[in-house]
C-alpha angles and dihedrals in degrees: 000000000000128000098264096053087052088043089054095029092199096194097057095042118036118088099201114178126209086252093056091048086047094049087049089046099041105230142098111290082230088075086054101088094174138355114216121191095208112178107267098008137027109240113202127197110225136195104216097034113030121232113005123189118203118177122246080237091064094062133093083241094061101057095038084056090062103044086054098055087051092060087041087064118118098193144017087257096056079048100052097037081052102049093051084058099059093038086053095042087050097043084048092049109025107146083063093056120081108224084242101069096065094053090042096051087041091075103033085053077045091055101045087048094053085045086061 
């Protein structure tokens, strides 16, 4: 588990519903049968498969947590002690993170330094 997963904790904190797990998974929310927040991954129980993990990192909360702790931060050292975390987050579990959510965090890190 790396700092930034226990600084978000995912599985406290996330409320994911079986249509947001459904959006993610393409397909209708009647083949999700259950949605379990386990600790590091959502397991959900499908109809037509079986059992299905996704990681806490592949979903819409994920990235608008982070987004949120970069505006929480109080000084450019929170912000850059911040912003190491998530590169080195991404760079550990790239293949859970879309190509879209580095490029989304980085301006918004880019917008709470120039605020300072």
């Amino acid at each position: 588990m790396t700092a930034l997963f226990r600084r978000i904790k995912p599985a406290q904190n996330f409320r994911i519903t079986k249509h947001q797990i459904a959006k993610f998974l393409n397909i209708p929310a009647s083949l999700i049968v259950k949605v379990e927040s386990w600790l590091y991954v959502i397991f959900v129980h499908r109809l037509d498969k079986g059992g299905q993990f996704i990681s806490y990192r592949q979903m819409e909360q994920w990235k608008n947590a982070i987004a949120c702790h970069l505006q929480k931060c109080s000084t450019n050292q929170q912000l850059h002690s911040l912003w190491n975390a998530i590169k080195y987050d991404q760079t550990k579990h790239r293949k859970q993170y879309a190509d879209s959510i580095l490029p989304f965090l980085k301006t918004i890190w880019e917008k709470c330094l120039l605020i300072e």
